[in-house]
Backbone as CSV, one residue per row, in Angstrom:
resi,resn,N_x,N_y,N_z,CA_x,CA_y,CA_z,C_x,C_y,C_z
1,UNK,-14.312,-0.149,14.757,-14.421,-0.871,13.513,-14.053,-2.331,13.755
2,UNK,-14.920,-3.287,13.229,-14.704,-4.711,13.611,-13.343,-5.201,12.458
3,UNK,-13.022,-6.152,13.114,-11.787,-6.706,12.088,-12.110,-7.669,11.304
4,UNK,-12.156,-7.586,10.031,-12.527,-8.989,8.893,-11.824,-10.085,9.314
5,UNK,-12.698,-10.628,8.836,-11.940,-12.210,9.458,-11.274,-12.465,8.162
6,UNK,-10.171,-13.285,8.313,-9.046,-13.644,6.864,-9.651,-14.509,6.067
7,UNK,-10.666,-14.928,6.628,-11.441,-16.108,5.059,-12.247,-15.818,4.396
8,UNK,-12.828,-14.284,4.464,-13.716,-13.568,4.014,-12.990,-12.785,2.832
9,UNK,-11.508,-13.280,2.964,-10.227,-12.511,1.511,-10.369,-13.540,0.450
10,UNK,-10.551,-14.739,1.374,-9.892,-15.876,0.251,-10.875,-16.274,-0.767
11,UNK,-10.532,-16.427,-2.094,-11.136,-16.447,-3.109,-10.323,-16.332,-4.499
12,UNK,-11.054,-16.204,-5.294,-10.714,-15.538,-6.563,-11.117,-14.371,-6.701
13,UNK,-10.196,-12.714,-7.089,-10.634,-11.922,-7.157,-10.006,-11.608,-8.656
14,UNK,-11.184,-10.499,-9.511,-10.581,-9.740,-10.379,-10.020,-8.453,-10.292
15,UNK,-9.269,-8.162,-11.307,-9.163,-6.232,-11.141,-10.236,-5.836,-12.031
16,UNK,-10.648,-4.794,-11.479,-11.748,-3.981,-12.489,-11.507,-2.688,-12.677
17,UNK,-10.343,-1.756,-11.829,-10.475,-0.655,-12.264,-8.968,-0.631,-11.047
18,UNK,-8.018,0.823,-11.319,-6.678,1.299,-10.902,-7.090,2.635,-10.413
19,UNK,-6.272,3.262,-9.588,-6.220,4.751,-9.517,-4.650,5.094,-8.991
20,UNK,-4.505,6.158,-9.454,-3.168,6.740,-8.751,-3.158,7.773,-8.142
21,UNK,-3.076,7.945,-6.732,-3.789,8.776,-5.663,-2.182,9.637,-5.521
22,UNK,-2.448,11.334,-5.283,-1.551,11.803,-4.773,-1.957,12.554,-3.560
23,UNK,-0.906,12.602,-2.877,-0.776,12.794,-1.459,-0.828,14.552,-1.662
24,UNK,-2.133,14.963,-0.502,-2.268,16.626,-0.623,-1.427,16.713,0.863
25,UNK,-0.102,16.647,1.020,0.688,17.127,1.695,1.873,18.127,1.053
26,UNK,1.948,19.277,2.367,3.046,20.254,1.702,4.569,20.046,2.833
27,UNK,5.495,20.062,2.471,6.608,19.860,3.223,6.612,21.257,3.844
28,UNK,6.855,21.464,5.820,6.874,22.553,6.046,8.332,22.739,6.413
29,UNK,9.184,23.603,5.145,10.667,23.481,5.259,10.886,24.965,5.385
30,UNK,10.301,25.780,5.533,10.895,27.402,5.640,11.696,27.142,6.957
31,UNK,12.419,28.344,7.558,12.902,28.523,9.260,12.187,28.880,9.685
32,UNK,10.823,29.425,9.231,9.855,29.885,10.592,8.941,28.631,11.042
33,UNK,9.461,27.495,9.788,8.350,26.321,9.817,9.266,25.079,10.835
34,UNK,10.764,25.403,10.990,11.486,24.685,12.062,11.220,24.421,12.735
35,UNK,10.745,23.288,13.351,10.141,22.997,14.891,11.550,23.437,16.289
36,UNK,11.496,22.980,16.951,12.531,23.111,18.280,12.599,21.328,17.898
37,UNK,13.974,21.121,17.994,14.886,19.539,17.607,14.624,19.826,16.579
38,UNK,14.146,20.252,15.190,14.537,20.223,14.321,14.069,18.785,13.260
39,UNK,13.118,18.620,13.754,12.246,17.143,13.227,11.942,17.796,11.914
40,UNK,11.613,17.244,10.867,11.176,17.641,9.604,9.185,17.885,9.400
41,UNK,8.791,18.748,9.338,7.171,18.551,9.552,6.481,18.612,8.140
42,UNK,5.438,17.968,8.269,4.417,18.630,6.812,3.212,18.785,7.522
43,UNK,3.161,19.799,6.029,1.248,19.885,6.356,0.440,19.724,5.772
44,UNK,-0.415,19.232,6.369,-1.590,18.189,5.617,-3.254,18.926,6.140
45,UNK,-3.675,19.277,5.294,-5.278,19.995,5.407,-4.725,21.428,5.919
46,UNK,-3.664,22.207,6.517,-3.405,23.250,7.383,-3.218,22.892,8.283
47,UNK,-2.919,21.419,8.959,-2.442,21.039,10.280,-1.296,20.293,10.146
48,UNK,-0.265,21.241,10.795,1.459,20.638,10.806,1.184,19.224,11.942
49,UNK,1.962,18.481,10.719,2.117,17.086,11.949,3.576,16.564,11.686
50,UNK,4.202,15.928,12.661,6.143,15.625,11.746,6.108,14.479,10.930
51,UNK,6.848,14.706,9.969,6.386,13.994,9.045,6.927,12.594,9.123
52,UNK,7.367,11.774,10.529,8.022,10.597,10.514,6.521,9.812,10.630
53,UNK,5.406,10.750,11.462,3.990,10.375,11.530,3.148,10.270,10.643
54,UNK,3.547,10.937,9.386,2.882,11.419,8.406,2.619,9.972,7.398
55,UNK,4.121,9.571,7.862,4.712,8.809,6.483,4.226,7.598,7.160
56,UNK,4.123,7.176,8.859,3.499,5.704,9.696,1.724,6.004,8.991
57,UNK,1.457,6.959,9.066,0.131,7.327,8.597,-0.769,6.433,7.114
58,UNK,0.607,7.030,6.429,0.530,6.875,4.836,0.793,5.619,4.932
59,UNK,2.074,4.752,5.302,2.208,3.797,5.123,1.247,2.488,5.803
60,UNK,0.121,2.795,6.652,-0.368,2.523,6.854,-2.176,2.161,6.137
61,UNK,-2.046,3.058,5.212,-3.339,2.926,3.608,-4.284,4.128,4.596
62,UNK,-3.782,5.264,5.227,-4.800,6.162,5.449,-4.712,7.480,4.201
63,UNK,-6.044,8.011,3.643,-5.539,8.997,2.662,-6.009,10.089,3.600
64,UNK,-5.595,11.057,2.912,-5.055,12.577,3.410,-6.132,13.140,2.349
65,UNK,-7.214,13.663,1.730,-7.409,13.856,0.691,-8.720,12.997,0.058
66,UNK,-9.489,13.609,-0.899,-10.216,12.435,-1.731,-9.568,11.734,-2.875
67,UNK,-10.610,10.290,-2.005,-9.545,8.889,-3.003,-10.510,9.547,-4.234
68,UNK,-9.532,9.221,-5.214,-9.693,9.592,-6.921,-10.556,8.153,-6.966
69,UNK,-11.578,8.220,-7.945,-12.366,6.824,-8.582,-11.696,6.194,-9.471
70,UNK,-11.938,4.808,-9.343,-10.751,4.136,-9.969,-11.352,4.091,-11.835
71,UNK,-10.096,4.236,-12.646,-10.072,3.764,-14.257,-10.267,2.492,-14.228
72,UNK,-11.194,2.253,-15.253,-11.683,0.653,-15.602,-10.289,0.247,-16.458
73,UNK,-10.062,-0.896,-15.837,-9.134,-1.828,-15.915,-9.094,-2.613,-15.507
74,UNK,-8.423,-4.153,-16.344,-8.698,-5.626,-16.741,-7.309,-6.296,-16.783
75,UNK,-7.686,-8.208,-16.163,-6.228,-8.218,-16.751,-5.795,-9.276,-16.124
76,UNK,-5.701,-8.308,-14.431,-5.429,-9.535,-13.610,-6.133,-9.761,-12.868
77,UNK,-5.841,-11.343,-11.899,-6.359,-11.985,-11.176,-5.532,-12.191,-9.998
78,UNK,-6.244,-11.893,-8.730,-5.142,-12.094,-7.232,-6.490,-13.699,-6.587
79,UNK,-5.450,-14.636,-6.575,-6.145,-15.536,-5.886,-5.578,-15.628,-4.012
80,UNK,-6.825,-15.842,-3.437,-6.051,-15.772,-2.104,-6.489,-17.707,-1.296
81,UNK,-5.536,-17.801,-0.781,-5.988,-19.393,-0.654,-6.188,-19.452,0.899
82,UNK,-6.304,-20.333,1.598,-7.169,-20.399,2.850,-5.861,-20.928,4.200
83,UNK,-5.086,-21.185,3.395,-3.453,-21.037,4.449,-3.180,-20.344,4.155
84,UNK,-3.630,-19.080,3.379,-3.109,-17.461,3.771,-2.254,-16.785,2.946
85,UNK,-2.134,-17.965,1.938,-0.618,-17.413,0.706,-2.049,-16.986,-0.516
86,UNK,-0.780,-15.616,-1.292,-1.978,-15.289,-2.713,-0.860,-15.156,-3.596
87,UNK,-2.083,-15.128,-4.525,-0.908,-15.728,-6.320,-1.860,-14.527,-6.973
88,UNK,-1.087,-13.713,-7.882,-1.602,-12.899,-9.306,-1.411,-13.943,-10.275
89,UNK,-2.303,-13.347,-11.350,-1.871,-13.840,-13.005,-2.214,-13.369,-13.688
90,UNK,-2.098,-12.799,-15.052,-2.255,-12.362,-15.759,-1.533,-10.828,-16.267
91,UNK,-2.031,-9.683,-16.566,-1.099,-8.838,-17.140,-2.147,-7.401,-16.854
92,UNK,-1.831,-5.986,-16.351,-2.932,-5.068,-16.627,-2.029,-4.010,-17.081
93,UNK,-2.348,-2.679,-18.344,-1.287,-1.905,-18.251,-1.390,-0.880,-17.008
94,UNK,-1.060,-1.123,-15.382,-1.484,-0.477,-14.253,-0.060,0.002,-13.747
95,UNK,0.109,1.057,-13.676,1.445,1.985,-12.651,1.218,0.414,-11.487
96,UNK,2.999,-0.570,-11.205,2.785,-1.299,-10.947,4.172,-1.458,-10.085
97,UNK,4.094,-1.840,-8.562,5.657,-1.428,-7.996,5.828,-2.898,-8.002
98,UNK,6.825,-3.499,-8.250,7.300,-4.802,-8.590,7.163,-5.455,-6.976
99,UNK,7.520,-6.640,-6.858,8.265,-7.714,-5.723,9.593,-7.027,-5.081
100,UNK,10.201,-6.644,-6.197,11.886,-5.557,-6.291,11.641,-4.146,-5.947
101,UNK,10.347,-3.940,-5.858,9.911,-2.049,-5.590,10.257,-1.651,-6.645
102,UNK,10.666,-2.194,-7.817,10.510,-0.867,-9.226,9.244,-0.702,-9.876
103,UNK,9.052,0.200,-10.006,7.436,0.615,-10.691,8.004,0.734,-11.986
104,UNK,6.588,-0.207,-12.151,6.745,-0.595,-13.917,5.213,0.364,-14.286
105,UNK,5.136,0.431,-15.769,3.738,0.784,-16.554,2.636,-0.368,-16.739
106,UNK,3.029,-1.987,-16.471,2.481,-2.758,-16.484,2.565,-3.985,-14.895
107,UNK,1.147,-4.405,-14.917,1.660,-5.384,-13.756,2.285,-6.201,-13.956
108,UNK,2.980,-6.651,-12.727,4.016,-7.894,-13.199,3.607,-8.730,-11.511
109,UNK,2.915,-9.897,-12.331,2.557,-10.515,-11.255,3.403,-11.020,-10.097
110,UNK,3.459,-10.947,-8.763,3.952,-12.287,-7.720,3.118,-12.766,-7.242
111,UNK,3.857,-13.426,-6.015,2.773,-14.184,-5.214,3.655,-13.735,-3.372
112,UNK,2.822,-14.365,-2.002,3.570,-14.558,-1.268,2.991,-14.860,-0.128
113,UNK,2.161,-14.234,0.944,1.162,-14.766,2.060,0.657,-13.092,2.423
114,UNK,-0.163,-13.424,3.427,-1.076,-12.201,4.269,-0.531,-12.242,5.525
115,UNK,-0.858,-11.512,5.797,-0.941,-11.042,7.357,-1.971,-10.442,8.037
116,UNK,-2.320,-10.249,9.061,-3.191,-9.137,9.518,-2.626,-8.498,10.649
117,UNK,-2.839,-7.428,11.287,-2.497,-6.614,12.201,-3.638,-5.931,12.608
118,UNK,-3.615,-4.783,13.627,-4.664,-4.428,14.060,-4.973,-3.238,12.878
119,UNK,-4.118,-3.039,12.093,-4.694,-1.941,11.216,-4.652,-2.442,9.531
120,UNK,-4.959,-3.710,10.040,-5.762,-4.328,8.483,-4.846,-5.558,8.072
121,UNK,-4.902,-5.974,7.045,-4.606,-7.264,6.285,-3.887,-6.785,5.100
122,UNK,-2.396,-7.157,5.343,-1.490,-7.148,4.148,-0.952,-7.824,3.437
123,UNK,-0.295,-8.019,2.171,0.205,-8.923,1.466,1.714,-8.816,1.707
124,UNK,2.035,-9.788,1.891,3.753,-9.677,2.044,4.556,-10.768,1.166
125,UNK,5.632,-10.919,1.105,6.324,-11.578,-0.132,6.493,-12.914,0.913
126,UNK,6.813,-14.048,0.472,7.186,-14.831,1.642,8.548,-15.015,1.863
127,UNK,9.282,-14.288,1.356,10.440,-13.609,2.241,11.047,-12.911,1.175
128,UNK,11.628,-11.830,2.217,12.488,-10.423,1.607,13.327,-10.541,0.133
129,UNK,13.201,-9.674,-0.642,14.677,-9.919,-1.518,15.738,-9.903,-0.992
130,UNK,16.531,-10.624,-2.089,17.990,-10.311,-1.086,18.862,-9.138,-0.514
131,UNK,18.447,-7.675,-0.751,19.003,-6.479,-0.444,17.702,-5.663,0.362
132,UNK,16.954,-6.491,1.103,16.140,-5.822,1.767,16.072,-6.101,2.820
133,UNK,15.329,-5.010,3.666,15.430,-5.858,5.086,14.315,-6.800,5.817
134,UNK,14.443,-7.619,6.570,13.339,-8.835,7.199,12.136,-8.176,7.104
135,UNK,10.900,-8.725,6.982,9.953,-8.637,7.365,9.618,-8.126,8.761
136,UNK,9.202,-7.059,9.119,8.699,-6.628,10.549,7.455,-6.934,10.781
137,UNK,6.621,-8.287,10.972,5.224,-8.508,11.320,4.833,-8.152,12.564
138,UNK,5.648,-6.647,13.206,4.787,-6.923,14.502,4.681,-5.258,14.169
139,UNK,4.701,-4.633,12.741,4.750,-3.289,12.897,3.207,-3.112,12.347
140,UNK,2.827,-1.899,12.564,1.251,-1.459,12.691,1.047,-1.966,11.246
141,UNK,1.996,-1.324,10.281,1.699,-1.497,8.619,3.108,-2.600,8.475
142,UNK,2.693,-3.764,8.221,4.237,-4.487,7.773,4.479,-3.941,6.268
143,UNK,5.995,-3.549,6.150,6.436,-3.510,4.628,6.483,-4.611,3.692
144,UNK,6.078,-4.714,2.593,5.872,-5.705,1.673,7.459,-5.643,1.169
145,UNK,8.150,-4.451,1.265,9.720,-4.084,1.086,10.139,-2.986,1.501
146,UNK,11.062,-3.393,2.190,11.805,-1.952,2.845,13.376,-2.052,2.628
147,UNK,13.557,-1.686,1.686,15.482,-1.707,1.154,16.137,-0.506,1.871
148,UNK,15.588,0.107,2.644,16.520,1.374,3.210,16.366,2.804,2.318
149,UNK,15.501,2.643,1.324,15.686,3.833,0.566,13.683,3.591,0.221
150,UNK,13.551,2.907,0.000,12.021,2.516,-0.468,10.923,1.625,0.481
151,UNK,10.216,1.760,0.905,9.233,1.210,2.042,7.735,0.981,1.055
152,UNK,7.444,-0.315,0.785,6.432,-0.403,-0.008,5.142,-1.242,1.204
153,UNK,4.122,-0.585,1.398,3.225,-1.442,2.366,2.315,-2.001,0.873
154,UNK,1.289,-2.877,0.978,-0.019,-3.655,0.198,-0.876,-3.784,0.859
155,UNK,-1.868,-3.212,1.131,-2.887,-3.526,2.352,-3.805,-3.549,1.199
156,UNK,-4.516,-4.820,2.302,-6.358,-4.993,1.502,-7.200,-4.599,2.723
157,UNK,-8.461,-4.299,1.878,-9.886,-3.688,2.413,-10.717,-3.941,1.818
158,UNK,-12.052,-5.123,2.747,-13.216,-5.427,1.750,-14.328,-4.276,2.197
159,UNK,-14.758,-3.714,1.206,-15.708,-2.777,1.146,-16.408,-2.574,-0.340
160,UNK,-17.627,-3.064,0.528,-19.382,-2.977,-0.068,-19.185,-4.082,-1.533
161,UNK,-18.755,-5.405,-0.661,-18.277,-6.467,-1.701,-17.109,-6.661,-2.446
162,UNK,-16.270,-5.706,-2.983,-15.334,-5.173,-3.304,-14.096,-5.538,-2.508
163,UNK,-12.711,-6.065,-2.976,-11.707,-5.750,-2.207,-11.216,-4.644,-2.915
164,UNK,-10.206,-4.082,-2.093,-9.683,-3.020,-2.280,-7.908,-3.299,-1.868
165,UNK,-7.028,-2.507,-2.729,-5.901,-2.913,-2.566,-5.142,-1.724,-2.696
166,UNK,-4.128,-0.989,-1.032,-3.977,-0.068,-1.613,-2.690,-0.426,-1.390
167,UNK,-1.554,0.225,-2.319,-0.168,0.115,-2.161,0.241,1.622,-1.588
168,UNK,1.046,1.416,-1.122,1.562,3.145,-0.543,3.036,2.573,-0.483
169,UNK,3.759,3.671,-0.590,5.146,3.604,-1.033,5.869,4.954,-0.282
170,UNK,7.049,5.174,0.061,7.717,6.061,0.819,9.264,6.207,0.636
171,UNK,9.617,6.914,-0.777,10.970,6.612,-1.407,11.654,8.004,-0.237
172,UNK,12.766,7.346,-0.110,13.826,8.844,0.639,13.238,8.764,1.746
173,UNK,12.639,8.375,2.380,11.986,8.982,3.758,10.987,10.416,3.098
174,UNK,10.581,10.666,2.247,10.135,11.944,1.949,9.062,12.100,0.924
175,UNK,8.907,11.098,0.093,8.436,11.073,-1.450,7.674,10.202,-1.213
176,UNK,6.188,10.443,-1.032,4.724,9.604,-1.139,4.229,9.226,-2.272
177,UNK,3.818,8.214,-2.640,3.377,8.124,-3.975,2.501,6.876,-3.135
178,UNK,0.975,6.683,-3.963,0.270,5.507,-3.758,-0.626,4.935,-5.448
179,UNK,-0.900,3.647,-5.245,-1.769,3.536,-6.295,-2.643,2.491,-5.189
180,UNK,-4.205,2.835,-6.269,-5.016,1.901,-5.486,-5.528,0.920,-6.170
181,UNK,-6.376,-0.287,-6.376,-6.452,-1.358,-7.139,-7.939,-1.912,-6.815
182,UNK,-8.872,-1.861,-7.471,-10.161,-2.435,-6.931,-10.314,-3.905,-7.571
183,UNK,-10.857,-4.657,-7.306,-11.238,-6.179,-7.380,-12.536,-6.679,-7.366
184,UNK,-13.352,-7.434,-7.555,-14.492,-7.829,-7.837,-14.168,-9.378,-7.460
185,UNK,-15.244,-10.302,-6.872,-15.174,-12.236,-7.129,-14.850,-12.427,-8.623
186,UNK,-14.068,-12.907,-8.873,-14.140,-13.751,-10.036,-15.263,-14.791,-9.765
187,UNK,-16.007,-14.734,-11.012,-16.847,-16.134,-11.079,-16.524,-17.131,-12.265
């Protein structure tokens, strides 16, 4: 798969539609499901994988599952500028994990820069809150926030004109939750 080039992001984009994707993984916690060391595993389709992989997986914007089609929804605007920093504005009522990682019922805009890596182009804050930890830009998926209890990645994906924005989230080391965000050019 070729890698987008970063100026092919920058623009004005709208939201046009949300989804809230759940993860078809089962935790494999019985004793017959114990590995040897004692790693924690899940299973995903009927194939046990440990779930420290599961969660580099997830946090990385791969789904496990079919992506749900997104609900039409309006509102906001993500501008991306050409030194690499992006700004929201406006308001959508969208399942929405803050700058702070609290998920609200509505968006609540920030702003901060991109990145890219070999496994896509993310949005990151331009620097940490104050109870979180640094930015890791050299990890496969950089965290947009990682407080020790919550790991929030933002990855974008342009596809068939469309960006695409997926958030994936990883509360406890254990608890997957994602929402996804589609976009259109603003004209």
């Amino acid at each position: 798969m070729a890698r987008t080039a970063l100026s092919e992001y920058e623009g004005r984009w709208r939201l046009v539609g949300a989804a809230d994707e759940e993860p078809v993984v089962e935790l494999a916690d019985t004793v017959d499901d114990a590995p040897v060391g004692g790693a924690q595993q899940a299973v995903v389709a009927g194939v046990r994988v440990p779930f420290a992989e599961l969660t580099r997986r997830w946090l990385a914007g791969e789904s496990f599952g079919r992506r749900p089609p997104p609900e039409p929804v309006t509102g906001l605007r993500l501008e991306i500028d050409p030194a690499g920093g992006f700004a929201e504005t406006g308001a959508a009522p969208v399942p929405w994990f803050t700058d702070e990682g609290v998920l609200e019922s509505r968006a609540r805009p920030f702003g901060g820069r991109i990145a890219q890596t070999p496994s896509g182009v993310f949005l990151l804050l331009d620097k940490p809150v104050g109870w979180a930890r640094s930015h890791d830009e050299t990890a496969e998926a950089p965290p947009r926030l990682d407080d020790g209890d919550t790991v929030i990645t933002d990855r974008l994906l342009l596809e068939a004109g469309r960006l695409l924005r997926t958030v994936s989230v990883v509360t406890d080391g254990v608890t997957l939750s994602r929402m996804r965000y589609e976009y259109v050019a603003a004209s």
